[in-house]
C-alpha positions in Angstrom: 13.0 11.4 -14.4 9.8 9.3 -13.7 9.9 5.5 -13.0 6.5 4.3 -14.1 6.5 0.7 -14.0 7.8 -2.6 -14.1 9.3 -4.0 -17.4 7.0 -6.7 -17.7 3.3 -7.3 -15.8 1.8 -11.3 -15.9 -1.6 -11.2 -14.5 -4.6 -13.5 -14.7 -5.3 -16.9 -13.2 -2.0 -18.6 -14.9 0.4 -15.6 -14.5 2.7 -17.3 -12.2 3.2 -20.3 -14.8 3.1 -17.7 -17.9 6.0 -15.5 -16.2 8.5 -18.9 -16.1 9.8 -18.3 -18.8 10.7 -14.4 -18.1 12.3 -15.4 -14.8 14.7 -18.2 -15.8 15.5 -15.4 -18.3 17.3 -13.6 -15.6 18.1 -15.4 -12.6 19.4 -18.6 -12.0 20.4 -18.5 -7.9 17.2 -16.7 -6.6 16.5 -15.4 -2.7 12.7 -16.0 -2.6 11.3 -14.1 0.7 8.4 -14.3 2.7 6.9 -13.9 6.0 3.6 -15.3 6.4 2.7 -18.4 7.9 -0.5 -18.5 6.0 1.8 -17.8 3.0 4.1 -20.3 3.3 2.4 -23.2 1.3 1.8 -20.4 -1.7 5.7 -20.0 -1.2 6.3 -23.5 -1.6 4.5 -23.7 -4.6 6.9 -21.0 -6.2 10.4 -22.7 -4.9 9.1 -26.3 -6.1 8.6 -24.6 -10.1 11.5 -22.5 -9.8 13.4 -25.6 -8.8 12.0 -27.8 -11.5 13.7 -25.5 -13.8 17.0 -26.0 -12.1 17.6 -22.9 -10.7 18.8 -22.8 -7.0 16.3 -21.2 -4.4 17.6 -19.6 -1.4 14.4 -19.2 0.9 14.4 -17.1 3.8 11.7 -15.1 6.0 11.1 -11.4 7.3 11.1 -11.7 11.4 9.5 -7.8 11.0 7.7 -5.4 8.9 10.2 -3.9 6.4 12.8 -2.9 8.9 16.6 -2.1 9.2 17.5 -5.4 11.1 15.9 -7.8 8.8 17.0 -6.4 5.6 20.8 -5.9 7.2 19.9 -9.8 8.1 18.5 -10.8 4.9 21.4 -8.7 2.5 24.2 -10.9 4.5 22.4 -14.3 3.8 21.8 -13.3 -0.2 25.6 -12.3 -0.3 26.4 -15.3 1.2 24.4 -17.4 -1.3 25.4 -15.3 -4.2 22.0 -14.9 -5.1 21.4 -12.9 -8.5 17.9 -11.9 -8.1 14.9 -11.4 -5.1 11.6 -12.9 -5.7 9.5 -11.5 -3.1 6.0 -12.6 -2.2 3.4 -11.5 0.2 1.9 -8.4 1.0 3.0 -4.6 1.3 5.8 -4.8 3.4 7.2 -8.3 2.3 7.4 -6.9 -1.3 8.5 -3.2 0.0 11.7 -5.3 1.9 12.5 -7.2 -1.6 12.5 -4.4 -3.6 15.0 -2.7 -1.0 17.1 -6.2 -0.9 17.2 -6.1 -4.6 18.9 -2.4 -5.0 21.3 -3.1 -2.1 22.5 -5.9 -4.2 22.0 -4.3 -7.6 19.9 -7.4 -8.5 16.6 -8.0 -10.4 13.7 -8.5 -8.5 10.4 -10.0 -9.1 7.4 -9.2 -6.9 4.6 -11.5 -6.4 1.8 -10.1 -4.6 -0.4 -12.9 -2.2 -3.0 -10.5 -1.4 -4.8 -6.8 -3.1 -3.9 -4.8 -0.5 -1.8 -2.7 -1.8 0.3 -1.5 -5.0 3.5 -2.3 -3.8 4.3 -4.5 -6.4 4.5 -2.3 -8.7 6.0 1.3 -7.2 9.5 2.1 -7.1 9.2 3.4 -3.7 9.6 1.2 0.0 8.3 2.1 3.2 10.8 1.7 6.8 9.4 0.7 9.9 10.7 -0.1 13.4 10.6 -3.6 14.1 7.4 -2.5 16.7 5.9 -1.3 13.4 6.4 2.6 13.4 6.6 4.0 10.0 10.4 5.9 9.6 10.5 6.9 6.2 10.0 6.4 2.7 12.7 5.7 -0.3 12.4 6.2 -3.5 13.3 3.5 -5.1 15.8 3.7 -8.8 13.4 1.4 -10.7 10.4 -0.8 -10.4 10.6 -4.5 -9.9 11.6 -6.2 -12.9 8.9 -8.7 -13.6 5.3 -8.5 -11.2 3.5 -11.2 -11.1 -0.3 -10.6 -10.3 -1.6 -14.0 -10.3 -5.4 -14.0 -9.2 -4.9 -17.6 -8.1 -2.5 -16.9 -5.2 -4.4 -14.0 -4.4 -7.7 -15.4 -4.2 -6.5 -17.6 -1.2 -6.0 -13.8 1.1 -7.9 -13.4 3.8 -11.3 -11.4 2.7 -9.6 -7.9 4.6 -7.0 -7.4 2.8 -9.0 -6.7 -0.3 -10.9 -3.8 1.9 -7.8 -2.7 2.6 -6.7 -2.3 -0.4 -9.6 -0.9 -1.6 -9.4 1.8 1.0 -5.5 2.3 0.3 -6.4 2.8 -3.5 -9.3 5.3 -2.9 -6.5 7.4 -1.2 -5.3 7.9 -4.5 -8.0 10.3 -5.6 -8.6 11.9 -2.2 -5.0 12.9 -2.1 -4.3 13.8 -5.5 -7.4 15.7 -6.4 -6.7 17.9 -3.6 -2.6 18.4 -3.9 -2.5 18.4 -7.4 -5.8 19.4 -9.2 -4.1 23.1 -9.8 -1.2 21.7 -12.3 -1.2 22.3 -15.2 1.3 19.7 -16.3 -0.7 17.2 -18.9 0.4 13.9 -17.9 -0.2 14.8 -13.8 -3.3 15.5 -15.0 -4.2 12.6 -16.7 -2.9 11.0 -13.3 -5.4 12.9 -11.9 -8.3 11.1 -14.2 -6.4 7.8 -14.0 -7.6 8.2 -9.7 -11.0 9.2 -11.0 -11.9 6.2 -13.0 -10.2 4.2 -10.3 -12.3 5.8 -7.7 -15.7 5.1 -9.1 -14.8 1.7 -10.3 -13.3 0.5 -6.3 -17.5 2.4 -5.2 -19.3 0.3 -8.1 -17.7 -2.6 -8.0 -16.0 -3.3 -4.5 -18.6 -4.6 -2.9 -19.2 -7.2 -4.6 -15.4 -7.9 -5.0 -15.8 -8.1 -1.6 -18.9 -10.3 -0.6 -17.9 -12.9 -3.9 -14.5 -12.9 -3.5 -14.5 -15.7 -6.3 -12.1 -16.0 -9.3 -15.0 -16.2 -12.0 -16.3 -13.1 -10.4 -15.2 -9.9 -12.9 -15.7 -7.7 -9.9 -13.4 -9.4 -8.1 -10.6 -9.6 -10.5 -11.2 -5.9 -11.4 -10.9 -4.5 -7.9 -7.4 -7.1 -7.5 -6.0 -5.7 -10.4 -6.8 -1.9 -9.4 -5.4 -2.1 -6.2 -2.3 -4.0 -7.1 -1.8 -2.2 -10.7 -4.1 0.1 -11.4 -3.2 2.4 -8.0 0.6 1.9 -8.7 0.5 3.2 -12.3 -1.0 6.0 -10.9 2.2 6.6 -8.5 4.5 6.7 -11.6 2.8 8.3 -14.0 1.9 11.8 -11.3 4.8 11.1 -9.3 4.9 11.8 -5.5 2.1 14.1 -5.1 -0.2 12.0 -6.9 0.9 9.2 -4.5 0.5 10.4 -0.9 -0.6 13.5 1.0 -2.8 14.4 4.1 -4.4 10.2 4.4 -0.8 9.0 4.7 0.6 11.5 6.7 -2.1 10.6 9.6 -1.3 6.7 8.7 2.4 7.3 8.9 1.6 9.3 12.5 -1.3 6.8 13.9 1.2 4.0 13.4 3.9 5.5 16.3 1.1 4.3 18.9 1.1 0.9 20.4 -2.3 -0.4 19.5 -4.1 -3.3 20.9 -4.9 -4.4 17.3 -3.2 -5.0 14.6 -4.3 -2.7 11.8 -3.4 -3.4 7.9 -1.8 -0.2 5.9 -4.8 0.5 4.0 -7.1 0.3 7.2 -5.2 2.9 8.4 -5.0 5.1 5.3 -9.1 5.0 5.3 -9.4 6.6 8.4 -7.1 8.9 7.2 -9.0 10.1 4.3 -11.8 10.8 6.4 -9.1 12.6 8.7 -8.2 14.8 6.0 -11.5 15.5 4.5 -12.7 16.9 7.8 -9.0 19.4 7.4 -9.8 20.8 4.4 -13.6 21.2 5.8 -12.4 23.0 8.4 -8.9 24.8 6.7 -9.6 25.0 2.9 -14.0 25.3 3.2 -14.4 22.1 1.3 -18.3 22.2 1.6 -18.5 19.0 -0.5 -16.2 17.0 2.4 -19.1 16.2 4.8 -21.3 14.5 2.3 -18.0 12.8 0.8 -17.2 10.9 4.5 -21.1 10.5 4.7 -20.6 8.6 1.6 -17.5 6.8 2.3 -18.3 6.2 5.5 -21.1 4.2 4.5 -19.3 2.5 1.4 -15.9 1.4 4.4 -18.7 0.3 6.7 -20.0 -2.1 4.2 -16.8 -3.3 3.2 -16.3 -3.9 7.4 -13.3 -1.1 7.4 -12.7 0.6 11.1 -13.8 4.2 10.4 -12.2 6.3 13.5 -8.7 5.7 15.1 -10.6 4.2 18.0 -11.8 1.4 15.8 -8.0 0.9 15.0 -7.6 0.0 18.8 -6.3 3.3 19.6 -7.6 5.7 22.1 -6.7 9.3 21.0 -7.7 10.8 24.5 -5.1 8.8 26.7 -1.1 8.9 26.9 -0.8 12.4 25.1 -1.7 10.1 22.1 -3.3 13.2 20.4 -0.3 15.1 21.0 1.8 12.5 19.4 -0.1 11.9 16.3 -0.3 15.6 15.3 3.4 16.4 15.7 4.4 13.6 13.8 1.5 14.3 11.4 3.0 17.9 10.6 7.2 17.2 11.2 9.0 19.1 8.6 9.3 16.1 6.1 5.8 15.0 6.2 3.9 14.1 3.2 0.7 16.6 4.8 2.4 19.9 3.4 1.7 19.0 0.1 -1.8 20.0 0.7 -2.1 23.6 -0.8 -3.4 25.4 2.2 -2.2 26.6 5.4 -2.8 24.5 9.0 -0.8 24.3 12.2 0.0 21.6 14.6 -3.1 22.8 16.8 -5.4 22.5 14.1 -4.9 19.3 13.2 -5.1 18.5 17.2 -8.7 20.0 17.1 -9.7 18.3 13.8 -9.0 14.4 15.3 -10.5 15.2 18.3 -13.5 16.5 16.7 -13.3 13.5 14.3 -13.0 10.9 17.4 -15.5 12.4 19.5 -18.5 12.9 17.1 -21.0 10.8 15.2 -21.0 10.3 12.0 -24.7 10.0 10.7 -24.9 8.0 7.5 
């Protein structure tokens, strides 16, 4: 079974009025979460209409990333208020937590992303972290949100980052699929496969200038919001897993068990882990097109003022058996790594980031 998107998709300047309608539809006593400070008078705006049409907003916040102890928290209070739907908005993890909230409780929920940096408004699938911020798992999720609302709007008011991010977050898309999945032969995988191609050369044409004219009448910029928040997460359900993560998110998933001294977004991360696995299957699988792919990405992350090594991610690699760390957790059994079609070891992959840390990339 594939779970390729939500029932229904508002987007444009107006979705959030245009999807009223829809939502009074199918809730009446909603749980609307957030986290973010800098969110909070976006949130406002969304409990004043929702209350205008007489429905009864609970409101609370994530203390955490997407973590056990919040969502234990937050399932309590919804129970408690008898809330019949979650309306989550904010980023990744904010809308990873309400989708979680919202199959605990066997409710509808409605995502409503405040920033393009990533697709998680879309996937059926929720990340787990520690409340320090280590990735624990992955769940798949047993649908997609209900009703996404991509309003360009809220969105425009993100910080200018988190569009890099999710610009580098949805590259991963064709760096990890072309490579894990490129030999199967199923037709609609394959078309998956394309799907991250277009995608790919649209985030290189027009993300810059999404990104230096982050302005609403600007077509680049809506294009590059709308392929990181839906483009990137039909590409999820339509290939399934191995079109949605492989060698870039492994080395996130790993790079996040280490304290940093910064604060790195998901999709900051992920770049560096592209370039990460571009210099494996160098190295492993004699890719001779990788070099000239991280010259070129390099250059294109630089631009878009995206950390290109771990170190830039506040991380030393050389200090604390931090090397160490990262590879085993990299290549534990259930990593998403081994869906890379060719054969490495826990040593290998030590070599490869220290390599990758310790040379210069010339662009």
């Amino acid at each position: 079974m594939q779970i390729i998107s939500p029932d229904k998709v508002f987007r444009g300047k107006n979705a959030w009025k245009e999807s009223l309608p829809e939502i009074v539809k199918i809730t009446k006593s909603p749980l609307l979460l957030g986290r973010s400070p800098m969110t909070k008078s976006l949130r406002s705006i969304i409990s004043f209409d929702l209350s205008q049409l007489k429905l009864k907003v609970y409101e609370t916040e994530l203390e955490f990333d997407c973590c056990e102890d919040d969502l234990t928290r937050i399932n309590n209070l919804a129970v408690k208020h008898k809330c019949d739907s979650i309306i989550t908005a904010g980023g990744g993890k904010v809308l990873d937590a309400g989708k979680l909230l919202a199959e605990y409780l066997s409710v509808p929920c409605i995502t409503v992303p405040l920033s393009a940096s990533t697709c998680a408004g879309w996937t059926a699938l929720a990340n787990i972290y520690t409340t320090e911020g280590k990735f624990v798992k992955d769940i798949n999720l047993k649908s997609c949100p209900k009703i996404l609302v991509c309003d360009h709007s809220f969105i425009n008011s993100a910080p200018k980052k988190t569009l890099s991010s999710g610009i580098a977050d949805s590259l991963a898309k064709w760096y990890e699929s072309s490579i894990t999945s490129s030999s199967n032969k199923d037709g609609i995988i394959q078309q998956a496969i394309q799907i991250s191609r277009v995608l790919r050369d649209q985030l290189f044409i027009e993300g810059e200038d999404a990104y230096n004219n982050p302005l609403e009448d600007n077509l680049s910029w809506r294009n590059i919001v709308e392929a990181n928040s839906l483009t990137a997460g039909l590409i999820g359900g339509i290939g399934g897993e191995k079109c949605r993560t492989a060698a870039a998110h492994a080395f996130h998933n790993a790079i996040t068990q280490i304290s940093s001294n910064k604060r790195p977004l998901h999709g900051e991360i992920v770049g560096v882990g592209i370039l990460i696995q571009l210099r494996l299957e160098e190295s492993k699988n004699n890719n001779k097109l990788a070099n000239q792919s991280i010259k070129q990405l390099t250059k294109f992350m630089k631009n878009l003022n995206l950390p290109t090594s771990i170190s830039e991610l506040g991380i030393n690699v050389f200090e604390n058996d931090n090397l160490q760390k990262i590879a085993s957790f990299t290549c534990r059994k259930e990593s998403e790594i081994h869906f890379l079609p060719f054969e490495f070891s826990t040593e290998d992959i030590i070599q490869v980031i220290s390599k990758f840390e310790s040379e210069k990339i010339t662009i």
